[in-house]
N, CA, C and O atoms as a Maestro MAE file, in Angstrom:
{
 s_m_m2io_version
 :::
 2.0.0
}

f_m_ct {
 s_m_title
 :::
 protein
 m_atom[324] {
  # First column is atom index #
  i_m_mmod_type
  r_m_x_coord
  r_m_y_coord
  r_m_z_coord
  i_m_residue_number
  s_m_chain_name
  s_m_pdb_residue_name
  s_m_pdb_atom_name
  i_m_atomic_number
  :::
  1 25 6.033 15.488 21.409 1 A "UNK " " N  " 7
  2 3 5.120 15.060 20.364 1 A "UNK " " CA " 6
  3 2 4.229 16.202 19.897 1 A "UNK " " C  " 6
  4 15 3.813 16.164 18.739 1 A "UNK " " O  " 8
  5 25 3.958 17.033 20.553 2 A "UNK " " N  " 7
  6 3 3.132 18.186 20.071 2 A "UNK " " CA " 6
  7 2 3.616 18.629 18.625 2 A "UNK " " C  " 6
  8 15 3.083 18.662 17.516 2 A "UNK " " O  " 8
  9 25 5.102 19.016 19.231 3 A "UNK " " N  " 7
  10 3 5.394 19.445 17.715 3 A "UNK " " CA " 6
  11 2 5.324 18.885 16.163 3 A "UNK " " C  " 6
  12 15 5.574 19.437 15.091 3 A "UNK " " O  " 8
  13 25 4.875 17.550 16.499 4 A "UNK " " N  " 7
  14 3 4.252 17.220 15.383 4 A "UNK " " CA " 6
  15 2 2.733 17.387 14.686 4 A "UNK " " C  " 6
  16 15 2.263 17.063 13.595 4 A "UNK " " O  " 8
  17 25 2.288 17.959 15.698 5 A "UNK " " N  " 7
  18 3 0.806 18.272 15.289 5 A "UNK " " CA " 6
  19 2 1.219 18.939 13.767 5 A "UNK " " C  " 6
  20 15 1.080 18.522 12.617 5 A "UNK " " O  " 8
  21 25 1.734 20.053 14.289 6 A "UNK " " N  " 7
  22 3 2.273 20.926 13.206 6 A "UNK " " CA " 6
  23 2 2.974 21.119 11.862 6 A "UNK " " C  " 6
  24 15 3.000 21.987 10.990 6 A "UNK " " O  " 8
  25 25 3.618 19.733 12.117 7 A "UNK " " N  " 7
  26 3 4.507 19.381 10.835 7 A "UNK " " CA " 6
  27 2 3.790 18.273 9.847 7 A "UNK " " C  " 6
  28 15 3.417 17.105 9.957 7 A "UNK " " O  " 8
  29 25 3.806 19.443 8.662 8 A "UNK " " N  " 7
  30 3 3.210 18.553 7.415 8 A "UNK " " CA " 6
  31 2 3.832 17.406 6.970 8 A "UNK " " C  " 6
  32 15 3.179 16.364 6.905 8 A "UNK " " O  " 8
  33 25 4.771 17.432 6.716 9 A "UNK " " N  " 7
  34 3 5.543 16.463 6.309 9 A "UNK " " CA " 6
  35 2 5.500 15.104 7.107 9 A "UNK " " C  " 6
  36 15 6.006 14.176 6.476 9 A "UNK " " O  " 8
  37 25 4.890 14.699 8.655 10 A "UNK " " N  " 7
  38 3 4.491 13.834 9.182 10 A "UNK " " CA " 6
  39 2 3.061 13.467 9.154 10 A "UNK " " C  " 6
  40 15 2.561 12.365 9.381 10 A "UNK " " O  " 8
  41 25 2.496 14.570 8.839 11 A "UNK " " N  " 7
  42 3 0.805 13.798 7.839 11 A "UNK " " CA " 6
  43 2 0.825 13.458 6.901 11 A "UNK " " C  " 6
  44 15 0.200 12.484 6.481 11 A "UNK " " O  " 8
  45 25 1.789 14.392 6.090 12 A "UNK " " N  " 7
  46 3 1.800 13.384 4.596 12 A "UNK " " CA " 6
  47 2 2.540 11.847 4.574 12 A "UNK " " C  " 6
  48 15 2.482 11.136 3.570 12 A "UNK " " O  " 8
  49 25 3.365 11.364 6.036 13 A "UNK " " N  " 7
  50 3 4.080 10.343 6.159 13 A "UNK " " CA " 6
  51 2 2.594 9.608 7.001 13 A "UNK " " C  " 6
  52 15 2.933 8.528 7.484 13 A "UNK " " O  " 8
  53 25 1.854 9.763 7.138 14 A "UNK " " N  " 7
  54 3 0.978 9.132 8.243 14 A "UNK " " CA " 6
  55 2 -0.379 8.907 6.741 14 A "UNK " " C  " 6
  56 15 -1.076 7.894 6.684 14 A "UNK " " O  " 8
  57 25 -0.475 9.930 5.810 15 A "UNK " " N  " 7
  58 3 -1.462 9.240 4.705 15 A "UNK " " CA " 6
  59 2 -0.592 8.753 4.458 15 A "UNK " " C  " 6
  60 15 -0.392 8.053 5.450 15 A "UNK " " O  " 8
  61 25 0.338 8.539 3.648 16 A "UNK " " N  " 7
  62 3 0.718 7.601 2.902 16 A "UNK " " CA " 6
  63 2 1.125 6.050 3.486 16 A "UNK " " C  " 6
  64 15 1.214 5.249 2.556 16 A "UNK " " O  " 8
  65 25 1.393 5.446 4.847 17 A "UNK " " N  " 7
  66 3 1.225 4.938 5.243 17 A "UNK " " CA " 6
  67 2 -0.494 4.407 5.411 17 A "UNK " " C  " 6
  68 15 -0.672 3.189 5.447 17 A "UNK " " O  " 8
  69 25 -1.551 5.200 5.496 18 A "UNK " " N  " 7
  70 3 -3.040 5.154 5.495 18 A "UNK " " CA " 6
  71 2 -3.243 4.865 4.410 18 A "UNK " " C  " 6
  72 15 -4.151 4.045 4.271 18 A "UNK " " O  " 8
  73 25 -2.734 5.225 3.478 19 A "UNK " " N  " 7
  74 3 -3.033 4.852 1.806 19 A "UNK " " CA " 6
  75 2 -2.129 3.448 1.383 19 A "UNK " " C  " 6
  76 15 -2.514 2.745 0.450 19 A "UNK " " O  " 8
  77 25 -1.205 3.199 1.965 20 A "UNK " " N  " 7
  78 3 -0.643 1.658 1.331 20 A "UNK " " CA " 6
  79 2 -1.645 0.526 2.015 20 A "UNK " " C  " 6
  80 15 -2.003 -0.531 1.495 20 A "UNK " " O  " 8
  81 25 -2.037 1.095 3.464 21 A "UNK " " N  " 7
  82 3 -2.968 -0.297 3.955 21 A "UNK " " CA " 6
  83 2 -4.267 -0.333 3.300 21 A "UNK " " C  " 6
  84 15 -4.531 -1.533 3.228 21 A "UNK " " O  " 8
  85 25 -5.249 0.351 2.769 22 A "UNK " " N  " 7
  86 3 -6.119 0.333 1.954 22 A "UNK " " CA " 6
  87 2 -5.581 0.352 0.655 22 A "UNK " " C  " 6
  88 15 -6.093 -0.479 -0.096 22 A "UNK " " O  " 8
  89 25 -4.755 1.012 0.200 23 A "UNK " " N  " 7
  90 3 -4.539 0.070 -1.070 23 A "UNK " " CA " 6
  91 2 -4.020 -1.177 -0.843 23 A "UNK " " C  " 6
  92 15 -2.984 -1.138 -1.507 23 A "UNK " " O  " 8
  93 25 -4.077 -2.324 -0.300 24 A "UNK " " N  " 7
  94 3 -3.400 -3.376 0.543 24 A "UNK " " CA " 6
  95 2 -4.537 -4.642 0.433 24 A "UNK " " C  " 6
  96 15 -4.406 -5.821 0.104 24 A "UNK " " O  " 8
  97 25 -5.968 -3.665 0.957 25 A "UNK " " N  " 7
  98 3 -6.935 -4.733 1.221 25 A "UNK " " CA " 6
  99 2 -7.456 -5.301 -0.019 25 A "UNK " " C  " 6
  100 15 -8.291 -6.195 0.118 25 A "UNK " " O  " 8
  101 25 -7.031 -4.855 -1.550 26 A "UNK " " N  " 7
  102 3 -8.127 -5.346 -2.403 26 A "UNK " " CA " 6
  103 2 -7.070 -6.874 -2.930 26 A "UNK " " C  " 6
  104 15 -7.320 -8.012 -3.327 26 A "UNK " " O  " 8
  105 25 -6.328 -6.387 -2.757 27 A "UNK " " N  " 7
  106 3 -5.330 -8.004 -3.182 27 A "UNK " " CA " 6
  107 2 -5.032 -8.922 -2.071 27 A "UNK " " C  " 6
  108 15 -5.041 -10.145 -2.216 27 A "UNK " " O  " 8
  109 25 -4.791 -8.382 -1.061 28 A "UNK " " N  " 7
  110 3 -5.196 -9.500 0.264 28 A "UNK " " CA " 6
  111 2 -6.186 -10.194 -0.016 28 A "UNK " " C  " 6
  112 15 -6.031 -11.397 -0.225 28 A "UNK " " O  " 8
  113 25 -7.524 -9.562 -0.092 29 A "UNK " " N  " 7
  114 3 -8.728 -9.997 -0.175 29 A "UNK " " CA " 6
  115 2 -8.947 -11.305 -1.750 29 A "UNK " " C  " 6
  116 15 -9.731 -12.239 -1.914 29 A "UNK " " O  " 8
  117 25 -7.992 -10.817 -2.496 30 A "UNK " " N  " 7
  118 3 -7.810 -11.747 -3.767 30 A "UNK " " CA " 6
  119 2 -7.459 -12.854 -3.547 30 A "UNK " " C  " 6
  120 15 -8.123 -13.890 -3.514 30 A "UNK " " O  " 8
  121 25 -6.026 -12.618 -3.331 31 A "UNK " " N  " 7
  122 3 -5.020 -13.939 -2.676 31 A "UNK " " CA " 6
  123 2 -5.718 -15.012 -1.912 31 A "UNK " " C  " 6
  124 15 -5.510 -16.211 -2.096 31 A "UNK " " O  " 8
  125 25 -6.618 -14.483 -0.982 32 A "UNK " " N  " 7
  126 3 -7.358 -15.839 -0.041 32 A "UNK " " CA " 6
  127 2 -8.459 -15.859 -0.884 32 A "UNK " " C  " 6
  128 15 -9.217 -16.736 -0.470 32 A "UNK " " O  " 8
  129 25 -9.043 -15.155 -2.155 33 A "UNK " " N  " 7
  130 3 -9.942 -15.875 -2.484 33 A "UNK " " CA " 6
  131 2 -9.405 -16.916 -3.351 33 A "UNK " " C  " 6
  132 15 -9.802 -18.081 -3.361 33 A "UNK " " O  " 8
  133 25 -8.197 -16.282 -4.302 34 A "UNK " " N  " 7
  134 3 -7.455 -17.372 -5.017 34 A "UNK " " CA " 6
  135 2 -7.229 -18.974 -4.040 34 A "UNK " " C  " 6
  136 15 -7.589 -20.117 -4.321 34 A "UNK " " O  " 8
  137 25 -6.537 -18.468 -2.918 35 A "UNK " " N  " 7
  138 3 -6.228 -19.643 -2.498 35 A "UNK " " CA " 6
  139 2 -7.044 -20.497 -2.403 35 A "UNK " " C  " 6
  140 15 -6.816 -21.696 -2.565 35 A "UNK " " O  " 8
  141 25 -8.358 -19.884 -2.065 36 A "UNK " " N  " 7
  142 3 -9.392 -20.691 -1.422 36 A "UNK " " CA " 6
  143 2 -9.812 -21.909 -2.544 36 A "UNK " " C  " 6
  144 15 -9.817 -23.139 -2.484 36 A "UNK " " O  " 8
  145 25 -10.163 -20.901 -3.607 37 A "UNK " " N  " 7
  146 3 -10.545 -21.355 -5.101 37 A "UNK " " CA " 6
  147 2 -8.882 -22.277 -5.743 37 A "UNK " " C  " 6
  148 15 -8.899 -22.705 -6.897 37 A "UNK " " O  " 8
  149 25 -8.148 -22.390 -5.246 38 A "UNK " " N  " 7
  150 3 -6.908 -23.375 -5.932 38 A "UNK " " CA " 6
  151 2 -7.199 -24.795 -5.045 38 A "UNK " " C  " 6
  152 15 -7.172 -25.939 -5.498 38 A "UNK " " O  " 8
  153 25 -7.432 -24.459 -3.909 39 A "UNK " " N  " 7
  154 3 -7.277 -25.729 -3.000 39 A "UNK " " CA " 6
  155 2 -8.433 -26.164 -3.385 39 A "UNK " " C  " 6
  156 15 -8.263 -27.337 -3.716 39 A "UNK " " O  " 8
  157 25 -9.415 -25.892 -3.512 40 A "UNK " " N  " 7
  158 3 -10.886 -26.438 -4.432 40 A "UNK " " CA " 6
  159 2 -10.918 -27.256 -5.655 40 A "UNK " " C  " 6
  160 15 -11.463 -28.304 -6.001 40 A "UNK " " O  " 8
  161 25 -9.909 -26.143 -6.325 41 A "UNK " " N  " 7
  162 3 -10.070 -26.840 -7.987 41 A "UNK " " CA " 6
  163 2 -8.658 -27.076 -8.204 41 A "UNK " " C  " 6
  164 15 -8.034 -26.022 -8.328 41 A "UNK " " O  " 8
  165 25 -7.561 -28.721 -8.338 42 A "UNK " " N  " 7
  166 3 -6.320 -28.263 -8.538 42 A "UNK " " CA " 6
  167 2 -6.058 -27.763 -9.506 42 A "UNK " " C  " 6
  168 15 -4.949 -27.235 -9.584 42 A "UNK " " O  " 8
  169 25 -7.231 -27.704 -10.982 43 A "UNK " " N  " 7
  170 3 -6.789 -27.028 -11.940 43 A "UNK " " CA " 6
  171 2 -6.802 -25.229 -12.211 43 A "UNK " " C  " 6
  172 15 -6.146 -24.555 -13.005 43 A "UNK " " O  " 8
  173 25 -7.675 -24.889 -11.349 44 A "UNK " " N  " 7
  174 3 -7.913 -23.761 -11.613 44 A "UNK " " CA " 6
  175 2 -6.887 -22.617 -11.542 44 A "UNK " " C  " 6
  176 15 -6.129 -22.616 -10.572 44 A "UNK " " O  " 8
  177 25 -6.762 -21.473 -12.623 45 A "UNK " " N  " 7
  178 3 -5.865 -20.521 -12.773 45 A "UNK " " CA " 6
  179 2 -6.592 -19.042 -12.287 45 A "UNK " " C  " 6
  180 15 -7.781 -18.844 -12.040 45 A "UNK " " O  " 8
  181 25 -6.038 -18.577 -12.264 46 A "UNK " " N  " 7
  182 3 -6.070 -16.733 -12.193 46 A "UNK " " CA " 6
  183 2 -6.682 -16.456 -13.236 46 A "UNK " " C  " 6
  184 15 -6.218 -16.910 -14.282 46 A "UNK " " O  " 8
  185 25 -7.592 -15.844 -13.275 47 A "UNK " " N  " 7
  186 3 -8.223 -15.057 -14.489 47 A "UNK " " CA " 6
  187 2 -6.972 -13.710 -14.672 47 A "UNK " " C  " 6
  188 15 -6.523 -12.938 -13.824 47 A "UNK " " O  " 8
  189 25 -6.719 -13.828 -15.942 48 A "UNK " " N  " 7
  190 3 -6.429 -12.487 -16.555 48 A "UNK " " CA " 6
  191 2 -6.432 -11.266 -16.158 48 A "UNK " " C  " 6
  192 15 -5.435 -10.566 -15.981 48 A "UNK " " O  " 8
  193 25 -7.780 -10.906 -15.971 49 A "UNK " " N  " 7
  194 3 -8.127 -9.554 -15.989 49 A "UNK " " CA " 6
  195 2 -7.720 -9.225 -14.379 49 A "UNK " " C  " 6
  196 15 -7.234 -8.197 -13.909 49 A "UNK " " O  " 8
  197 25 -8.156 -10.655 -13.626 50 A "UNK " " N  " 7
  198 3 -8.062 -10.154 -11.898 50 A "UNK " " CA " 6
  199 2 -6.501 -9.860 -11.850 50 A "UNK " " C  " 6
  200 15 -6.000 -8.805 -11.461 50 A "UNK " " O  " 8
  201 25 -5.998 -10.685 -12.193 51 A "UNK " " N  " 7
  202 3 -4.106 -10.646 -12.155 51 A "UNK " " CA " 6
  203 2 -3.750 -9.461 -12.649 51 A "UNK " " C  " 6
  204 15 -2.743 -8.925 -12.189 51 A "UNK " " O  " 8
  205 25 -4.563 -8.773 -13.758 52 A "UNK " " N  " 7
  206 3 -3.969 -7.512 -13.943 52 A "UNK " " CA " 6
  207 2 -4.067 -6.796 -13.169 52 A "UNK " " C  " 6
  208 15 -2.998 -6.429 -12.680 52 A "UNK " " O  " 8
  209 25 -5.480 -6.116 -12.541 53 A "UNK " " N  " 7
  210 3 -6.234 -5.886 -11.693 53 A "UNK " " CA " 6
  211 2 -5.049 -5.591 -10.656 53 A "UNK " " C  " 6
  212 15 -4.407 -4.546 -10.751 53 A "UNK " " O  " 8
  213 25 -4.752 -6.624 -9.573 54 A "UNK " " N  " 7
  214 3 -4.013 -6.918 -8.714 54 A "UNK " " CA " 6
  215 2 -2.882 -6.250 -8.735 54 A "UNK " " C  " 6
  216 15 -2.727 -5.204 -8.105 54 A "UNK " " O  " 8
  217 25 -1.735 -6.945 -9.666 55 A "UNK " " N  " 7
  218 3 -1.029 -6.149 -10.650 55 A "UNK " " CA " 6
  219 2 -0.702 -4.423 -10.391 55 A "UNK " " C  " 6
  220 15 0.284 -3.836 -9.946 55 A "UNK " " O  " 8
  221 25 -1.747 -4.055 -10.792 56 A "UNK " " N  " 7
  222 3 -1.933 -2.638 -11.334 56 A "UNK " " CA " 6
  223 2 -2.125 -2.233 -9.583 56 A "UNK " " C  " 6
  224 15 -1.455 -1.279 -9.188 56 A "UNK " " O  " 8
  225 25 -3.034 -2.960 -8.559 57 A "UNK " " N  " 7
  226 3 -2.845 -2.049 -7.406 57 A "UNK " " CA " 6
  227 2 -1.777 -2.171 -6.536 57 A "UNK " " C  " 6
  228 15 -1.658 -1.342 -5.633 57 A "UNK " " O  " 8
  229 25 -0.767 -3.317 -6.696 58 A "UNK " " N  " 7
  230 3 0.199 -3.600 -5.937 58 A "UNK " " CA " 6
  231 2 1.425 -2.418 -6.138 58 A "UNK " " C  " 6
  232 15 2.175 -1.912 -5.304 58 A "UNK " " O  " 8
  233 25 1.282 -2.186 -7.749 59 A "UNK " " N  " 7
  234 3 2.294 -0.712 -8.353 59 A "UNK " " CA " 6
  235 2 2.009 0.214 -7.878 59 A "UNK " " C  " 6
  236 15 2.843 1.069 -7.582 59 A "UNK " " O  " 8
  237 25 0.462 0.364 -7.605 60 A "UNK " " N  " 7
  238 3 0.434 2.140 -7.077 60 A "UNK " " CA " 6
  239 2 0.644 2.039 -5.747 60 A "UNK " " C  " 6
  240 15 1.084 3.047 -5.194 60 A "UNK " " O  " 8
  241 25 0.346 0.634 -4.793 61 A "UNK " " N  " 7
  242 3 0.744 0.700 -3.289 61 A "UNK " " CA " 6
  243 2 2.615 0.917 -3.303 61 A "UNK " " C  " 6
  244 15 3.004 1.792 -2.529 61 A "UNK " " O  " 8
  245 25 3.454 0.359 -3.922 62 A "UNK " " N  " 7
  246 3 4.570 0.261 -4.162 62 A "UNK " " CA " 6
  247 2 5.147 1.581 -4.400 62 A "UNK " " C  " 6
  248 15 6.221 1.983 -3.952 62 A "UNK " " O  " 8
  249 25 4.104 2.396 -5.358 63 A "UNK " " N  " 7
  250 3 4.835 3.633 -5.951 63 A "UNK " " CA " 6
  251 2 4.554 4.609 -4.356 63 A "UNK " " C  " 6
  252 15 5.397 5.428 -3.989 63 A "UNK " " O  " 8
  253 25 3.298 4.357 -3.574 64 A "UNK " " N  " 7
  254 3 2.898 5.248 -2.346 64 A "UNK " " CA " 6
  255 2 3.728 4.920 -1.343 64 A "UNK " " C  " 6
  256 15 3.939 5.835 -0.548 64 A "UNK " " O  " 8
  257 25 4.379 3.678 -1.087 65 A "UNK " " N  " 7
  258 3 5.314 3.379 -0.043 65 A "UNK " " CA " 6
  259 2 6.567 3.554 -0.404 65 A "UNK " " C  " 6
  260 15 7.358 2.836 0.209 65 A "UNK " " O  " 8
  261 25 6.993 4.223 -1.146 66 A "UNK " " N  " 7
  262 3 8.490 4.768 -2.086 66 A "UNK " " CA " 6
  263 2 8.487 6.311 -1.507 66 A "UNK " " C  " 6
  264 15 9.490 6.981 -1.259 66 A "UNK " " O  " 8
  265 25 7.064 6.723 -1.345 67 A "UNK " " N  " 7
  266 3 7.153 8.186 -0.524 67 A "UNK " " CA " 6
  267 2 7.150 8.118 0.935 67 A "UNK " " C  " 6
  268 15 7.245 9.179 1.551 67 A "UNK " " O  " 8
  269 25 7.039 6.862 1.661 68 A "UNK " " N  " 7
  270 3 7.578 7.284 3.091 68 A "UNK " " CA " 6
  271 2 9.063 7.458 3.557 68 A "UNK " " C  " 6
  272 15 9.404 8.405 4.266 68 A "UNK " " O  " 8
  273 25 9.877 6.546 3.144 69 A "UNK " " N  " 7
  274 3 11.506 6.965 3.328 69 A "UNK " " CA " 6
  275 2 11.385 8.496 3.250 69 A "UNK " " C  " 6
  276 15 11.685 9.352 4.082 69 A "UNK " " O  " 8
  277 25 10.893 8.592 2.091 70 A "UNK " " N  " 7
  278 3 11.298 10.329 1.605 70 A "UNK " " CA " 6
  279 2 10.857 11.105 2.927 70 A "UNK " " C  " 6
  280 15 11.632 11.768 3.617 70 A "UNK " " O  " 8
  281 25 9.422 10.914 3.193 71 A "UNK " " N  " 7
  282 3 9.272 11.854 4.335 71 A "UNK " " CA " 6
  283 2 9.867 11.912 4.955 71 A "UNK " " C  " 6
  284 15 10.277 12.980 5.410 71 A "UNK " " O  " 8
  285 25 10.346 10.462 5.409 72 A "UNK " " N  " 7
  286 3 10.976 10.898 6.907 72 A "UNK " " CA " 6
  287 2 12.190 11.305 6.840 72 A "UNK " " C  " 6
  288 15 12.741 11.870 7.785 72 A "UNK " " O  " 8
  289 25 12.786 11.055 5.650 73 A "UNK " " N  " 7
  290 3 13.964 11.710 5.411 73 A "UNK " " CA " 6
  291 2 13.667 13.537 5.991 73 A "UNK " " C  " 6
  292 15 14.128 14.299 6.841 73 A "UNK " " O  " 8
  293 25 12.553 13.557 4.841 74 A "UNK " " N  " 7
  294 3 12.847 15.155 5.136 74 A "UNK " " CA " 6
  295 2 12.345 15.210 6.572 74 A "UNK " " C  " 6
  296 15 12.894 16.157 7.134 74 A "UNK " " O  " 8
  297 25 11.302 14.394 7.592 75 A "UNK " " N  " 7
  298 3 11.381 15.016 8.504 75 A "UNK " " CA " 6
  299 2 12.904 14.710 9.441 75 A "UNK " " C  " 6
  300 15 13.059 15.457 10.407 75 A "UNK " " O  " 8
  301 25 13.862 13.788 9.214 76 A "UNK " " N  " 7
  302 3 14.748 14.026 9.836 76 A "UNK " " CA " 6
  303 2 15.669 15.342 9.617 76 A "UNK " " C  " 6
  304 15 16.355 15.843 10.507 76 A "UNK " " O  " 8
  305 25 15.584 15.761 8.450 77 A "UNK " " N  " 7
  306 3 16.423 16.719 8.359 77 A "UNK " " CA " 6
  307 2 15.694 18.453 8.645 77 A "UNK " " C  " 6
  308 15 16.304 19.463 8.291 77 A "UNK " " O  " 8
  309 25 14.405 18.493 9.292 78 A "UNK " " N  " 7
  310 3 13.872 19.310 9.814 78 A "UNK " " CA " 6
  311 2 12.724 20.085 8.809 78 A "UNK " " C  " 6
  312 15 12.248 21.203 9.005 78 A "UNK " " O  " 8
  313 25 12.444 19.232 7.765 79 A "UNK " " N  " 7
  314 3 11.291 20.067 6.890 79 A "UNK " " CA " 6
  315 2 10.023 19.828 7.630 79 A "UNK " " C  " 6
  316 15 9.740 18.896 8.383 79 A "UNK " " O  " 8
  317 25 9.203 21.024 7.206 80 A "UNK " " N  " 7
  318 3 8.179 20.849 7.244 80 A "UNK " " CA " 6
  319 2 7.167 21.683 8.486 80 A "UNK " " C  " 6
  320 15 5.951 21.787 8.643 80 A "UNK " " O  " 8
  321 25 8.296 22.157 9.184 81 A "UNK " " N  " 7
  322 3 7.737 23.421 10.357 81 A "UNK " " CA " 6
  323 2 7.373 24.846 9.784 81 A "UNK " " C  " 6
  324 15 6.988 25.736 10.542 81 A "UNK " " O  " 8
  :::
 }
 m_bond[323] {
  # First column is bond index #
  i_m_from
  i_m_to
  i_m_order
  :::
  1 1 2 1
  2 2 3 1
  3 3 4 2
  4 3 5 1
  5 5 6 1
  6 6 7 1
  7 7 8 2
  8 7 9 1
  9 9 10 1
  10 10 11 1
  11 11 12 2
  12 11 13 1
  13 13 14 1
  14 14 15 1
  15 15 16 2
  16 15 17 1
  17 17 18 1
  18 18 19 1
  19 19 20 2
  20 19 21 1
  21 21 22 1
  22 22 23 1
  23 23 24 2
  24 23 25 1
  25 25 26 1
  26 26 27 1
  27 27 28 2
  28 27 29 1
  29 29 30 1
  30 30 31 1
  31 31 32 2
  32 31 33 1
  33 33 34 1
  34 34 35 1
  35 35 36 2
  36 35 37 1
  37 37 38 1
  38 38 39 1
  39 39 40 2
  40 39 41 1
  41 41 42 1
  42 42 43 1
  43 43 44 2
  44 43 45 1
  45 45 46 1
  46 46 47 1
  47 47 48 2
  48 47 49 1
  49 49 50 1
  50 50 51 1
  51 51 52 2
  52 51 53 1
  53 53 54 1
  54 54 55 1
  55 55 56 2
  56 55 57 1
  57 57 58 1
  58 58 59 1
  59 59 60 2
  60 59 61 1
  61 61 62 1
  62 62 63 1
  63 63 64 2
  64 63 65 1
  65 65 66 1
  66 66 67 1
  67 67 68 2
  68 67 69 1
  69 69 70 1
  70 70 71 1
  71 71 72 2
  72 71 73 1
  73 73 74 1
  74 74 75 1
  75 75 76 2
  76 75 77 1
  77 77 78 1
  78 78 79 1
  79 79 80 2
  80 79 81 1
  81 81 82 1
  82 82 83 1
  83 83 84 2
  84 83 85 1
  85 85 86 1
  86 86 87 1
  87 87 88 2
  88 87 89 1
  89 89 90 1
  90 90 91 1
  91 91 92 2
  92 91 93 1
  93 93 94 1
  94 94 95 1
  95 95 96 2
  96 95 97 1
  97 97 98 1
  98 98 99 1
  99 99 100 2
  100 99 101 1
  101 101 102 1
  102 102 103 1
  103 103 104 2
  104 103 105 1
  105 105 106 1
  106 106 107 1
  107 107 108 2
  108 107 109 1
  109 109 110 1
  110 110 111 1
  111 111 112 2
  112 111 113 1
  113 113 114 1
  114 114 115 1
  115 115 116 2
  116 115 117 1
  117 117 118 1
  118 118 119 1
  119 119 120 2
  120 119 121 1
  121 121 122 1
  122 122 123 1
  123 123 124 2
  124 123 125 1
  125 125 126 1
  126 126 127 1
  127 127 128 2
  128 127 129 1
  129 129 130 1
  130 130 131 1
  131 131 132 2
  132 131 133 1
  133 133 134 1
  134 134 135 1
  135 135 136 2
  136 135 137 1
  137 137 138 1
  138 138 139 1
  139 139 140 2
  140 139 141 1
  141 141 142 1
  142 142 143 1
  143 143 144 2
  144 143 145 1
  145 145 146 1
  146 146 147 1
  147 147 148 2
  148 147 149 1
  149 149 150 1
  150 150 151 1
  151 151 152 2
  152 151 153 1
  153 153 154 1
  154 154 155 1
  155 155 156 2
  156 155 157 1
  157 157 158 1
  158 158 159 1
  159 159 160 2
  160 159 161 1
  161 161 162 1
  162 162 163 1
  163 163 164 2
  164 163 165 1
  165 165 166 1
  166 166 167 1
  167 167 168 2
  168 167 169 1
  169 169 170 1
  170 170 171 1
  171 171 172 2
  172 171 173 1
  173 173 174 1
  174 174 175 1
  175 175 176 2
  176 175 177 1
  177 177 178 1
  178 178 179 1
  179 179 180 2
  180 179 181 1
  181 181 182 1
  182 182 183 1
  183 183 184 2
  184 183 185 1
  185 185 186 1
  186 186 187 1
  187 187 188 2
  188 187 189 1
  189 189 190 1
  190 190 191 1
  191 191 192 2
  192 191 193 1
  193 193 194 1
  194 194 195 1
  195 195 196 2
  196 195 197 1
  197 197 198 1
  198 198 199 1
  199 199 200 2
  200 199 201 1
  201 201 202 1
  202 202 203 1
  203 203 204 2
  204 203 205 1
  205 205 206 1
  206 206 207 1
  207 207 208 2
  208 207 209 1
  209 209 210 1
  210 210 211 1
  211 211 212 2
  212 211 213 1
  213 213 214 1
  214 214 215 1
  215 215 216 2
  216 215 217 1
  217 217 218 1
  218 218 219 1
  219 219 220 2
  220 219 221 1
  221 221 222 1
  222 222 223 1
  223 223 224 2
  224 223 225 1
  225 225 226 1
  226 226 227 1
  227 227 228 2
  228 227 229 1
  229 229 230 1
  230 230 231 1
  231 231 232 2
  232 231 233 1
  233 233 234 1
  234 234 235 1
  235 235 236 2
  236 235 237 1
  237 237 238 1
  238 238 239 1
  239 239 240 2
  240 239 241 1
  241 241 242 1
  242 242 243 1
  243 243 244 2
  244 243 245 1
  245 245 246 1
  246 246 247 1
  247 247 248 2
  248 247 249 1
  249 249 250 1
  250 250 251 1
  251 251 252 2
  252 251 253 1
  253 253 254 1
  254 254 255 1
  255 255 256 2
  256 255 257 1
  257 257 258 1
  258 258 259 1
  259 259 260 2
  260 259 261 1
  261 261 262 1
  262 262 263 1
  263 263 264 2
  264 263 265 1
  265 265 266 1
  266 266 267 1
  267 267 268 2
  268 267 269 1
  269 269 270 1
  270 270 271 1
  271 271 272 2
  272 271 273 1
  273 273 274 1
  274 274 275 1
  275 275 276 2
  276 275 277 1
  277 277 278 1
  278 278 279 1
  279 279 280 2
  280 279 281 1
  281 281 282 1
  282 282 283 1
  283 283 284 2
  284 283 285 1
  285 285 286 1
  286 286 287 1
  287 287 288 2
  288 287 289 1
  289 289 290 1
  290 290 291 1
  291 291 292 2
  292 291 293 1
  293 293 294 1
  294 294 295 1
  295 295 296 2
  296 295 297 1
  297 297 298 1
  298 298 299 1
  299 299 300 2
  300 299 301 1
  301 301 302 1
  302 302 303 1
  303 303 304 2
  304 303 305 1
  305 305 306 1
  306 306 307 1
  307 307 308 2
  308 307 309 1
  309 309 310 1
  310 310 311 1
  311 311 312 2
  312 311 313 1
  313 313 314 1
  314 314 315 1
  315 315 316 2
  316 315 317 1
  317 317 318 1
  318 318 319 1
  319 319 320 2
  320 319 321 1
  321 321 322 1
  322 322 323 1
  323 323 324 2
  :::
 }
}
């Protein structure tokens, strides 16, 4: 394991993993408020703007977890020493 201290390519696989779970918490945090607020009101909908909102951070968590395969690709194939 040492030798990973050293290798970039397993920090950049360790943020980006660090970066999908915080980008993670703001729509978690939605979803149970939605839910909370549906089981309350049976009529009530999603506002617009939050759904975009949501939306828009689920793509950039999606687009950041599209770069871990890659790492580890390259760290299987020995980049990054």
């Amino acid at each position: 394991m040492g030798v990973l201290v050293y290798n970039w390519v397993f920090w950049a696989k360790m943020a980006a993993f660090l970066v999908v779970g915080l980008l993670s918490i703001k729509p978690t945090m939605r979803f149970l408020a939605w839910s909370r607020q549906a089981r309350a009101d049976a009529g009530w909908r999603v506002p617009e703007a939050e759904l975009a909102s949501v939306r828009s951070t689920l793509g950039a968590e999606a687009a950041v977890f599209l770069a871990i395969p890659v790492f580890a690709a390259a760290m299987a194939r020995g980049y990054g020493f």
